[in-house]
N, C-alpha and C positions, 0 to 999 in steps of 0.2 A: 220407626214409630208406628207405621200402617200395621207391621208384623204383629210388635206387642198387641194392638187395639184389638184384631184379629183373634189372636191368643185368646183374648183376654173376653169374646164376647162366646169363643167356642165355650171356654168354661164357665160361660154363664148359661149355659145351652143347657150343659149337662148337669149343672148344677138342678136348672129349673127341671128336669127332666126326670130328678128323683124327689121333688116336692121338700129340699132341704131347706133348715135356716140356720143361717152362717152367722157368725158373731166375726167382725172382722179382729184381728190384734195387729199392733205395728209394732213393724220388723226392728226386731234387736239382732245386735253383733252374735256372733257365731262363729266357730272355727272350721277351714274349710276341711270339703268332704272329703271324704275317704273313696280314693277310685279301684273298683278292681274291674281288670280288663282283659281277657284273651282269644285266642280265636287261634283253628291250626283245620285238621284234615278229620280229626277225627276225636270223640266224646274225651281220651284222654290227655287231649292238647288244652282242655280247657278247664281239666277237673281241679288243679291244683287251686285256680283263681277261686272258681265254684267253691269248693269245700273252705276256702278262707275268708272268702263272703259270709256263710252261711255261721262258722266258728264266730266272727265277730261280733253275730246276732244272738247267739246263743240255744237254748234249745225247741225243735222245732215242736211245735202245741196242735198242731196235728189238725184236728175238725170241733167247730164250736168249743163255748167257753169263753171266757176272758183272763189273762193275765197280764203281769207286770213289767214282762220283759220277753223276749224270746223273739220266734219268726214264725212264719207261716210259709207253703210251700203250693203249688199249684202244679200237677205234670200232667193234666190231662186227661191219662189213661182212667182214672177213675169213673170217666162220664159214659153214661152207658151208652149201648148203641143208639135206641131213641132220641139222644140230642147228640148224636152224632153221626157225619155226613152218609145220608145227604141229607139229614136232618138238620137245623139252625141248631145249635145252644143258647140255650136262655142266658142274658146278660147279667140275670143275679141267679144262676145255679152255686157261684159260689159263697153266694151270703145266706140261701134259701136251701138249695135242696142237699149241698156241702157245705156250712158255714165255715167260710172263712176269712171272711169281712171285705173282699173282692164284687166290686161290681163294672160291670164294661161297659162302656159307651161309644158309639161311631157315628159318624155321619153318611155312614155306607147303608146297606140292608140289614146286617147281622153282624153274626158271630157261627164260625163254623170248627170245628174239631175235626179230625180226620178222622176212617175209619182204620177200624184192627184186621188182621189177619182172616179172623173169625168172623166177622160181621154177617148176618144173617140177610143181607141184601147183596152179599156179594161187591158191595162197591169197593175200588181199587184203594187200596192205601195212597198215604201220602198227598192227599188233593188228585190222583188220579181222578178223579170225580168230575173235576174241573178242566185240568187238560192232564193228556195220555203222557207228558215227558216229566211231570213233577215230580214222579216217585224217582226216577233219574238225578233231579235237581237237588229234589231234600231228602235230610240225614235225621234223625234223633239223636238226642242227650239222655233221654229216659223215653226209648219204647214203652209203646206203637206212635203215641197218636199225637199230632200236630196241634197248631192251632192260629188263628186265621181272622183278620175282619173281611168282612167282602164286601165289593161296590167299593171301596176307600182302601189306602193305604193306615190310617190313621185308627188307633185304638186309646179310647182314654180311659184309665182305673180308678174309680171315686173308693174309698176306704169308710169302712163302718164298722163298729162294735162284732163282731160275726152274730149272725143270725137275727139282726136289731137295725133298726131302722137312724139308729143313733149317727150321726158323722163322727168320723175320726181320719187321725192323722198317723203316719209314720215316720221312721227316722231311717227308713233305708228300702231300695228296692230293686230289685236286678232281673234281667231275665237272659234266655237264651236263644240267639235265635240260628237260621240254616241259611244257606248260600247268600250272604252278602259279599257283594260283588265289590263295590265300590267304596271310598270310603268316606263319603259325605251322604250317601242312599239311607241312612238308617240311625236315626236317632232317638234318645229318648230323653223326654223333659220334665222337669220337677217343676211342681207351683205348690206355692205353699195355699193357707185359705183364705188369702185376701187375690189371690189370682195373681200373685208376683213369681216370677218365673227366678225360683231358685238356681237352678242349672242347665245348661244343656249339654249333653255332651256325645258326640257321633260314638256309634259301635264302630270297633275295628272290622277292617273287610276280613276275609277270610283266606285260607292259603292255596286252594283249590278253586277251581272254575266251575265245580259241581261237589255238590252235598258238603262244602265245611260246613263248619260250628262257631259261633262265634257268643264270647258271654262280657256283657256290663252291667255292674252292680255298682252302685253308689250308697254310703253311708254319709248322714250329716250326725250332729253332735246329738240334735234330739227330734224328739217327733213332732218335724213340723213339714210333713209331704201328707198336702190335702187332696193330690192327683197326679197322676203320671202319664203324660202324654211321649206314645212311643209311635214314630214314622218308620213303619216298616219297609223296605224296599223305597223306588222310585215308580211306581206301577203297580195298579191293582191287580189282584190275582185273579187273572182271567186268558191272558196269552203269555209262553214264555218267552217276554221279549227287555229288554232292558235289565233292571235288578229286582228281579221278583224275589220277596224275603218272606217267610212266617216264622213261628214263635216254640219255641219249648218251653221249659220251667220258670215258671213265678218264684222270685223268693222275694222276698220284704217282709219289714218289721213288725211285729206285733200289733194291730192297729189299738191305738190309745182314744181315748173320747176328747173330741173337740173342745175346745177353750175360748 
């Protein structure tokens, strides 16, 4: 009971946080969701799940615009060096300066992206940045570049029309994430927009003690994911001590306009 209240008052945090107004609806029947799950040593232990996620959603609609159906995709590498480490990234670079109706919210300090190869500061890949054994720890799905809340474990994704201030919902969302250790350390959670907690379901651990991959993707019937709340690891990423986790690829549904 304390959990849900909890729950239930962080997304109203966030809610208030982007100056939204919610229309609530009550919850009708649904048929349960669609899970896709895997995790192994390496990018092609998980690609099979990944690419029958992304087939279910249909096709990917790439940067700004709207349509009726399809997915959207997030890996990172796109963000330039500037908002990336040891730079913050802005929590709406992907409704604003990439539109793709993606905005982040944490109760940490930021949002960090790792740096590439090339980076013009020199900083180490992988959260090197942070501590010297990460690039050790973590792997990619789609090189170079990571991605991370700091100060918190927790990242929450509010959905909007891309490039509009509009709310919206989806009907599906998955990501990927590196070295999950355990298998209760790393979840991610659906609400729809009355702040009812659709789902929750732990990411599989992974098959290695360093750098697996691990992916969970969920699909419901229709678009009614008004936020996705993901617990990465059990420990902020700051020492590597416990099950420090971070993130690869966004995939979810096409965001639709609130109701």
């Amino acid at each position: 009971m304390e959990k849900n209240i909890m729950k239930k008052h962080q997304l109203s945090l966030a809610i208030a946080s982007f100056g939204l107004t919610l229309i609530f609806n009550p919850l009708t029947a649904s048929a349960a969701p669609q899970v896709f799950e895997a995790s192994g040593a390496t990018p092609a232990d998980i690609q099979t799940q990944v690419d029958a996620f992304r087939a279910s959603l249909g096709n990917n609609n790439g940067i700004g615009g709207t349509f009726a159906s399809g997915r959207r995709e997030i890996n990172w590498d796109g963000v330039p060096d500037q908002f990336a480490a040891p730079n913050l990234m802005p929590p709406n670079f992907f409704n604003s300066n990439s539109p793709r109706g993606a905005v982040f919210f944490t109760l940490g300090t930021g949002f960090q992206v790792s740096a590439n190869s090339s980076n013009p500061t020199n900083t180490p890949v992988r959260f090197g940045n942070i501590h010297p054994v990460y690039p050790e720890l973590f792997s990619t799905f789609s090189p170079q570049r990571l991605f991370t809340a700091l100060g918190s474990n927790i990242t929450e994704t509010l959905f909007f029309i891309p490039g509009t201030a509009q709310s919206a919902t989806v009907n599906a969302f998955g990501a990927v994430f590196t070295d999950v250790n355990s298998e209760d350390s790393t979840t991610i959670e659906y609400f729809d927009v009355g702040g009812n907690l659709l789902l929750s379901q732990n990411v599989l651990p992974g098959s290695t003690a360093r750098g697996s991959l691990s992916f969970l993707g969920v699909k419901f019937d229709r678009a009614n994911v008004f936020l996705v709340r993901i617990t990465s690891g059990n420990r902020i990423l700051k020492t590597p001590a416990r099950d420090v986790v971070v993130m690869d690829d966004f995939i979810y549904g096409e965001p639709q306009a609130s109701r």
